[in-house]
FILO-367039 format. One record per atom (N, C-alpha, C, O): residue in three letters; x, y, z. Coordinates in steps of 0.02 Angstrom, whole numbers, plus 50000, padded with zeros to 5 digits. Example, Ala and Ser with C-alpha at 12.3 -4.5 7.8 and 13.67 -1.06 7.14 Angstrom:
# residues 2
ALA506604971650390
ALA506154977550390
ALA506604983550390
ALA507124983450423
SER506424988850354
SER506844994750357
SER506455000250394
SER506705005750402
END
This chain:
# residues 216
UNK488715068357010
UNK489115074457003
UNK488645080357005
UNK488335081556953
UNK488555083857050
UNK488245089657071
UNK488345094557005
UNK488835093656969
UNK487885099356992
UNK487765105256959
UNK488045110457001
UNK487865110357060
UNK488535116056980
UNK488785123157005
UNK488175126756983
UNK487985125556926
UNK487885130657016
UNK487515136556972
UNK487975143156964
UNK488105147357007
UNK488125142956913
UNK488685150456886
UNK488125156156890
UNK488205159556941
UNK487595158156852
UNK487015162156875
UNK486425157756863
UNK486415151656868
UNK485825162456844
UNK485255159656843
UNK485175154556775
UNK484845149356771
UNK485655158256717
UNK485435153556666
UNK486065150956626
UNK486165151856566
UNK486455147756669
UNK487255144856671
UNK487175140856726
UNK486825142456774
UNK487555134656722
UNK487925129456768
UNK488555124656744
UNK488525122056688
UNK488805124156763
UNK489355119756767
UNK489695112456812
UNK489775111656872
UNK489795108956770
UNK489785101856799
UNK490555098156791
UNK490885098456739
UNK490695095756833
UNK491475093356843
UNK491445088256822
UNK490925084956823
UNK491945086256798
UNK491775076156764
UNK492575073656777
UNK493115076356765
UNK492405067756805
UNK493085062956811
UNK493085058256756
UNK492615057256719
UNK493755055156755
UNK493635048856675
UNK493285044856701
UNK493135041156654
UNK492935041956765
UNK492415036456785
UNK491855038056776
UNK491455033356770
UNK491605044556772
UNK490965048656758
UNK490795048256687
UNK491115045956640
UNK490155051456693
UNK489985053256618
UNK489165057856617
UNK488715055756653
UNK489075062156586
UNK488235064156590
UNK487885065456505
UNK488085066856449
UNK487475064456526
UNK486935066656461
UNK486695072956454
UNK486325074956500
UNK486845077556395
UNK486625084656399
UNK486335084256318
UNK486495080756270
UNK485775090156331
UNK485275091456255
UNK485925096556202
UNK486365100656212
UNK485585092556139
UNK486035096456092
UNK486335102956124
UNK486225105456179
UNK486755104956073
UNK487045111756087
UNK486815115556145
UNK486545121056142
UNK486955112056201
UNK486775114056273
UNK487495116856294
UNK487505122156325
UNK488195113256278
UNK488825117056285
UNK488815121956281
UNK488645124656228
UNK489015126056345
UNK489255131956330
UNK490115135556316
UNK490365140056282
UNK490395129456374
UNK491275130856343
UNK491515125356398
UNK491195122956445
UNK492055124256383
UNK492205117756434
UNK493055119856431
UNK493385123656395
UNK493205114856491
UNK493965114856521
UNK494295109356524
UNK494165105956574
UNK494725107056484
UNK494985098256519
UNK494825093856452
UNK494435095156406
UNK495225088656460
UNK495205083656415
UNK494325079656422
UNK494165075656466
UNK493915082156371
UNK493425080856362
UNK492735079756310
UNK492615084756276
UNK492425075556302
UNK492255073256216
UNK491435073256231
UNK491115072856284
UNK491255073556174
UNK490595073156153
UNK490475071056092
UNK490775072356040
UNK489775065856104
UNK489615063556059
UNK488975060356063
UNK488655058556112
UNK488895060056014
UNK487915059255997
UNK487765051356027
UNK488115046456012
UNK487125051256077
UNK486925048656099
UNK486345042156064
UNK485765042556085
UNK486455037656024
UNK486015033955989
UNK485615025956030
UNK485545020656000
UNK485465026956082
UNK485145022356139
UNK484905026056174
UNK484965024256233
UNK484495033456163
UNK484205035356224
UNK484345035556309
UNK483955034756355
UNK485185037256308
UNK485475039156375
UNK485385033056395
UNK485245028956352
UNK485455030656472
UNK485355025356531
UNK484835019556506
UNK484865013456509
UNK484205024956474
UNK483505020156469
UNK483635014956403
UNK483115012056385
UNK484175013556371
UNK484195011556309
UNK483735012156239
UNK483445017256221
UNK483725005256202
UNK483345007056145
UNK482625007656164
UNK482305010156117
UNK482255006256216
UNK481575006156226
UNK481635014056255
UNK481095016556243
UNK482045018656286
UNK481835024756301
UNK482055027556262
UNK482035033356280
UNK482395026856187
UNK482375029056113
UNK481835029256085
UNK481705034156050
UNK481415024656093
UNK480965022456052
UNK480285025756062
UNK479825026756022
UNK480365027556135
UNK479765027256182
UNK479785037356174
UNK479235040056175
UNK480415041956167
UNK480395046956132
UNK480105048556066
UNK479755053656057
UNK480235044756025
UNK480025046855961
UNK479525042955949
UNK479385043655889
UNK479125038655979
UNK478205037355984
UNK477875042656023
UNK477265042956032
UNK478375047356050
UNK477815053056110
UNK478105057756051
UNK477585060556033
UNK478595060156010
UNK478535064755959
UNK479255067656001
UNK479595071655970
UNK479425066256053
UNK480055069056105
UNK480725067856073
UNK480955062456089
UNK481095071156033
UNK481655071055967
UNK482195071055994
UNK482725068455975
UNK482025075456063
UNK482505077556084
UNK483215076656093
UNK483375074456148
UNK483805078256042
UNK484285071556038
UNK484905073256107
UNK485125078956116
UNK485045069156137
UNK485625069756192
UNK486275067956172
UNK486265064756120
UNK486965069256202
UNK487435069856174
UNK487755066256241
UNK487435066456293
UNK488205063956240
UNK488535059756304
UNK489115064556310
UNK489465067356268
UNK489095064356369
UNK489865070056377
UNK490315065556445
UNK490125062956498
UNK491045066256409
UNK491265063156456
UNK491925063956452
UNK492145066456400
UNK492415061756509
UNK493285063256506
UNK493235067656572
UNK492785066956613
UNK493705071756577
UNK494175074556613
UNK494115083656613
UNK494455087156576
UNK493685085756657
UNK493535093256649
UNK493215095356665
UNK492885091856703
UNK492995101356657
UNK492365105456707
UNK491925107456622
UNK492145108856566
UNK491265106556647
UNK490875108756546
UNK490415114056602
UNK490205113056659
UNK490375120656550
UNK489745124356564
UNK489015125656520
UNK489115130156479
UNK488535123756517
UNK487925122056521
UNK487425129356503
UNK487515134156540
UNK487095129756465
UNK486515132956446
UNK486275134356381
UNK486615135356330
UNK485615134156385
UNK485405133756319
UNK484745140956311
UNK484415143056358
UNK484715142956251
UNK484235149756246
UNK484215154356270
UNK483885159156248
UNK484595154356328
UNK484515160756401
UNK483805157956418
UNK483365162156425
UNK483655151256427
UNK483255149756498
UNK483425151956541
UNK483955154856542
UNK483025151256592
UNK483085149056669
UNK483255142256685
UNK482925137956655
UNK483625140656718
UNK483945134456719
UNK483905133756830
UNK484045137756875
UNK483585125556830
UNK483335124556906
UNK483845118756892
UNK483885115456840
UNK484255118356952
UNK484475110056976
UNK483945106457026
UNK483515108657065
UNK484095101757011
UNK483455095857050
UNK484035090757059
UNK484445089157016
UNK483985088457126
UNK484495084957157
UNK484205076457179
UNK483955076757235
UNK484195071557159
UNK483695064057170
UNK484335061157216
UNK484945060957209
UNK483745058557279
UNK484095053157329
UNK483695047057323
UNK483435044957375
UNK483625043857270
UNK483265038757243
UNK482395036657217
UNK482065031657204
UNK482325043157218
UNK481645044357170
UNK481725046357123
UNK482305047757106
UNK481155047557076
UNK480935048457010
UNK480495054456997
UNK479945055357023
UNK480795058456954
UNK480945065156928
UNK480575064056849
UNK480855060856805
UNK479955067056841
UNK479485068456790
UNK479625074656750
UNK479395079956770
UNK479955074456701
UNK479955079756635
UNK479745078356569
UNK479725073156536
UNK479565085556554
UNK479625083956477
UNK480225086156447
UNK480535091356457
UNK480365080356401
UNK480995077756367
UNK481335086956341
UNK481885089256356
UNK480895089756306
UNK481105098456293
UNK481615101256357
UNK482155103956348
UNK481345100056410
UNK481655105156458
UNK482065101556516
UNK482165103256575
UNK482315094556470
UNK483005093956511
UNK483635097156466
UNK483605097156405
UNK484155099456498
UNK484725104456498
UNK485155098056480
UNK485275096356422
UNK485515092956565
UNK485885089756566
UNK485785085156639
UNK485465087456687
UNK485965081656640
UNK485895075956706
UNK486445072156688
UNK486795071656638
UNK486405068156771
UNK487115063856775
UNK486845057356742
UNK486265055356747
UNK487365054156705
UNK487355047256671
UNK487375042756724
UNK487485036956704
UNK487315043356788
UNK487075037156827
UNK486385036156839
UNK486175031256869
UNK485865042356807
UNK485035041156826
UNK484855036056766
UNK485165036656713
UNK484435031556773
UNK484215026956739
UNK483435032256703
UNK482935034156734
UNK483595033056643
UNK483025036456601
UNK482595030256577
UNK482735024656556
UNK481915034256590
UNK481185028956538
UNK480625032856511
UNK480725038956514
UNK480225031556494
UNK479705035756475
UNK478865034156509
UNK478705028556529
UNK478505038956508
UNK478045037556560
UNK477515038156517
UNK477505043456486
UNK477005034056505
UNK476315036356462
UNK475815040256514
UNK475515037156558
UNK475745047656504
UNK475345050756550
UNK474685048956597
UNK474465049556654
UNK474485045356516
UNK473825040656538
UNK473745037156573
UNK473195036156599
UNK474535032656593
UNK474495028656649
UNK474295029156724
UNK473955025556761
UNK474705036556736
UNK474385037856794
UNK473755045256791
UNK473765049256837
UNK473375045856747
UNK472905052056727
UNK472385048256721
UNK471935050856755
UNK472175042556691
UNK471985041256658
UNK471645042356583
UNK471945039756535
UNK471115045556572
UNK471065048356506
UNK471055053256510
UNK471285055656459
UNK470845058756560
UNK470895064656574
UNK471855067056589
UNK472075072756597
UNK472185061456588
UNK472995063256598
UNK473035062956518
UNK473475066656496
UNK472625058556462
UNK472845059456398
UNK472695064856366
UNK473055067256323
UNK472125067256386
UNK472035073556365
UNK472355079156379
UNK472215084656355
UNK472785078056416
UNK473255083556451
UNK473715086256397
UNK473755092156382
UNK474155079856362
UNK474225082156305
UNK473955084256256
UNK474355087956229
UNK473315084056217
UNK472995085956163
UNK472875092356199
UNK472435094256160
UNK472925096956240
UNK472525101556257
UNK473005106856272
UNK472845112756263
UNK473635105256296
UNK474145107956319
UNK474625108556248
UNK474855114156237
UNK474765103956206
UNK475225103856152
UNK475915100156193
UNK476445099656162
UNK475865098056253
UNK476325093356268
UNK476315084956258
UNK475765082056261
UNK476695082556250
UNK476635075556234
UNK476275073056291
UNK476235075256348
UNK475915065856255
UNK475585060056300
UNK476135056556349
UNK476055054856408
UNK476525056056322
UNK477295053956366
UNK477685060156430
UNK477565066256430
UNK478105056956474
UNK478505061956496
UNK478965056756516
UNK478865050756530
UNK479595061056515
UNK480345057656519
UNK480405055956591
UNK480145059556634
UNK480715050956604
UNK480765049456678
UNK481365049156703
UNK481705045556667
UNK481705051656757
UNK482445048256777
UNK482405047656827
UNK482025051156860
UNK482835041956857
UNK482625037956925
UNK483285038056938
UNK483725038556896
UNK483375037157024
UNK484045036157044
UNK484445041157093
UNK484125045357125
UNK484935040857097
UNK485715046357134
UNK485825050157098
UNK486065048057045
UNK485745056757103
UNK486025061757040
UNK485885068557047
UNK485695071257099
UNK486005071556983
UNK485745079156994
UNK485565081056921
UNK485925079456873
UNK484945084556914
UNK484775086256854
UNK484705092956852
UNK484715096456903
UNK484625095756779
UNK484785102356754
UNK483985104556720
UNK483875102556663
UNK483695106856739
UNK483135107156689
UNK482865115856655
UNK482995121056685
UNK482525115756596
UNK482525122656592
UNK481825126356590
UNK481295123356584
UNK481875132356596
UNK481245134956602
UNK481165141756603
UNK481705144456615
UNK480625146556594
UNK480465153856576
UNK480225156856639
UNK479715156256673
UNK480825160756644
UNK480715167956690
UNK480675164456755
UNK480215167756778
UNK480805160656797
UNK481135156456841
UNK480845149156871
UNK480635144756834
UNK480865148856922
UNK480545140856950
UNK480235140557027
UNK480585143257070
UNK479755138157042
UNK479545139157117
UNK479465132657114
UNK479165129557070
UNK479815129957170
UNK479635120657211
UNK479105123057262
UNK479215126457313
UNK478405120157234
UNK477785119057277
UNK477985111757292
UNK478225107257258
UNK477725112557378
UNK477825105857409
UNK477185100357400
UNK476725103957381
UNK476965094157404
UNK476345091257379
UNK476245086057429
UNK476645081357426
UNK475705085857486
UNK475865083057535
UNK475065079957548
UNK474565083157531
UNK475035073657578
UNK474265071357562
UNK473775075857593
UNK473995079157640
UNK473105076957577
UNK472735082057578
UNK472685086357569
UNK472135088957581
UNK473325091057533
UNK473445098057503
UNK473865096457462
UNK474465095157467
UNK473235096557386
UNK473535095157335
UNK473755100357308
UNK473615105657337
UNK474095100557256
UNK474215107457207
UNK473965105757134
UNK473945100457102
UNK473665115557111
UNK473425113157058
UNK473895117957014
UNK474145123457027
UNK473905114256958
UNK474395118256923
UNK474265120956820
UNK474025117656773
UNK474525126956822
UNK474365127756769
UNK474845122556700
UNK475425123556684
UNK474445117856675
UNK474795113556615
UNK475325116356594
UNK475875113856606
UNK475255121956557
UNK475795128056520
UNK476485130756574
UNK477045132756555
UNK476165129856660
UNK476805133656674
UNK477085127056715
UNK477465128756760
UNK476995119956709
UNK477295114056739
UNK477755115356709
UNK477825119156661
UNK478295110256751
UNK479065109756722
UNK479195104756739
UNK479445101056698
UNK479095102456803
UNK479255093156819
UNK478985091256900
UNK478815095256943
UNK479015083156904
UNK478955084556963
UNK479225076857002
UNK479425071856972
UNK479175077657056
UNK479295069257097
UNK479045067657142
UNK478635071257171
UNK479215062257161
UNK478925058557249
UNK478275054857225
UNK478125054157166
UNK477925052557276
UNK477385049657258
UNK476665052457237
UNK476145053157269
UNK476845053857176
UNK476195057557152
UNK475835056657117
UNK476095055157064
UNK475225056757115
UNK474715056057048
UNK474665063457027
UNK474825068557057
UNK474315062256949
UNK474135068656927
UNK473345068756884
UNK473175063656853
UNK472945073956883
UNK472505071356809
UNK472385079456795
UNK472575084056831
UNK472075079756742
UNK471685086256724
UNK471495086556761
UNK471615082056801
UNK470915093456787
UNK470535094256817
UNK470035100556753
UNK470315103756709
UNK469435100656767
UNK469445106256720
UNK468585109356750
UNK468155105156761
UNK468435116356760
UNK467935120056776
UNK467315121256710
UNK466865125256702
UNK467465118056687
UNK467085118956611
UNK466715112456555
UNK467005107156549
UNK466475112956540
UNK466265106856487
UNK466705104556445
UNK467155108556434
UNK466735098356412
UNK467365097756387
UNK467155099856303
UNK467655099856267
UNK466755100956280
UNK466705106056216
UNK466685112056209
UNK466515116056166
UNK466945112056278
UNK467165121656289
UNK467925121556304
UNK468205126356278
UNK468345117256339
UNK468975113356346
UNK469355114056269
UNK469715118556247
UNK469055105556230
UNK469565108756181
UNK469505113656141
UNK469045117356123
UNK470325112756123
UNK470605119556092
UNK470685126656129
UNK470815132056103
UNK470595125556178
UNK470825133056233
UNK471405131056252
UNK471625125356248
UNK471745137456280
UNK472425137656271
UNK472315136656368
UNK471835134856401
UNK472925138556387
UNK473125136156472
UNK472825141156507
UNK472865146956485
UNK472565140056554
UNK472205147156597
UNK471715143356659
UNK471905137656672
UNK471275144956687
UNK470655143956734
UNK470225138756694
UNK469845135856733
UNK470155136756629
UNK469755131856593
UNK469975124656614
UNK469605120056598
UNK470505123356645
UNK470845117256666
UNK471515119556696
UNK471845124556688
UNK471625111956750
UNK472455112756781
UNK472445107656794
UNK471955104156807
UNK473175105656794
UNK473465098056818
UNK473335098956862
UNK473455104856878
UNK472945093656928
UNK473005093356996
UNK473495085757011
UNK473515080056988
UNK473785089057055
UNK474495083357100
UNK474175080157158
UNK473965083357207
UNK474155074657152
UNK474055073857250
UNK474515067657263
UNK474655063057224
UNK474705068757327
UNK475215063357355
UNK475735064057400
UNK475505062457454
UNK476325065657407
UNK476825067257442
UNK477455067157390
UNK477865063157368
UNK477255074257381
UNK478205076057323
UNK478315083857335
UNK478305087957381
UNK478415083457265
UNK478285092157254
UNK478485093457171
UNK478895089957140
UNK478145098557145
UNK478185100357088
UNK478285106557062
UNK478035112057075
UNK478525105657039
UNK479095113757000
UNK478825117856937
UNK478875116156878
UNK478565123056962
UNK478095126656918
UNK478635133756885
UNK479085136056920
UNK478535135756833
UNK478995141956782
UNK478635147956821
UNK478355147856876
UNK478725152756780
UNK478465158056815
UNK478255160856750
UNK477915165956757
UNK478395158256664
UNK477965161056641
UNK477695154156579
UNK478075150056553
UNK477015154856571
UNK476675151156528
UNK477045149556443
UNK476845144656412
UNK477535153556417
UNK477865150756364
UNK478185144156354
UNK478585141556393
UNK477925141056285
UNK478265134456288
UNK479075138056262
UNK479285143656248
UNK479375130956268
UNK480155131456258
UNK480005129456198
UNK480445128556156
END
């Protein structure tokens, strides 16, 4: 079920009784039609292991299942709010700055380290983002949020992108990622996001950068 974009930091999503989607707390903004909500205790699609696998990365974030008969409109804080549309790949966020997605993506959780290796673990200690990031795989359309807007850089082999930690927002296709950093690493920690380090991407995707460095 596709995302409407009403403006930049509003959308709206149609739901049939065969449908159903997952949206972050008090993400409702007003809805139309015979339609219910209710608290999500299995971690959406990914079940109890992508429950579990949230609150070992510190990711609380609780989801609400929405479902029935109606059109719901969508936003949270006066973000910026990007749709991201999956034709069977896998879509990298952190758990904070999903909005809402369709209940047919299969959610999991990703240990950064896996594909960073230790320099991807440090990504979190350095950034204040979790060692984890939320994953959804599949047919669908997701809602995600973010400060002062969103640019899709494309990521294609040999022209990687490097990106500032603080202004990532998500990303997909076949990609690796690690720190990268211009500095010693006892000059590293404890600095905040800037030229001292950046996530570098390489592979064939693309990744979706904010336009301003505030966390959500």
């Amino acid at each position: 079920m596709p995302f409407r974009e009403i403006n930049s930091k509003m959308v709206e999503a149609t739901l049939a009784p065969s449908q159903k989607l997952f949206s972050q707390r008090g993400a409702m903004l007003a809805y139309r039609g015979e339609v219910s909500f209710t608290p999500n205790i299995q971690g959406g699609q990914g079940g109890v292991a992508s429950m579990i696998g949230r609150r070992v990365a510190g990711e609380a974030t609780p989801l609400m299942t929405v479902e029935g008969s109606g059109t719901v409109m969508f936003g949270h804080g006066g973000h910026h709010i990007q749709v991201i549309n999956l034709s069977g790949d896998t879509l990298y966020v952190e758990a904070d700055r999903l909005l809402a997605f369709d209940g047919t993506l299969q959610q999991g959780t990703m240990f950064m380290g896996s594909q960073g290796g230790v320099m991807g673990m440090v990504r979190g200690q350095v950034t204040g983002q979790g060692l984890f990031t939320t994953t959804l795989k599949g047919h669908g359309a997701v809602a995600v949020m973010a400060h002062g807007g969103v640019i899709e850089l494309p990521i294609t082999p040999g022209r990687d992108v490097h990106v500032d930690p603080q202004a990532y927002v998500a990303h997909h296709g076949d990609v690796r990622n690690k720190l990268s950093t211009a500095v010693g690493w006892r000059d590293m920690v404890g600095r905040g996001s800037g030229e001292a380090f950046q996530l570098e991407l390489s592979g064939n995707g693309a990744v979706y950068v904010q336009a301003s460095e505030e966390k959500l």
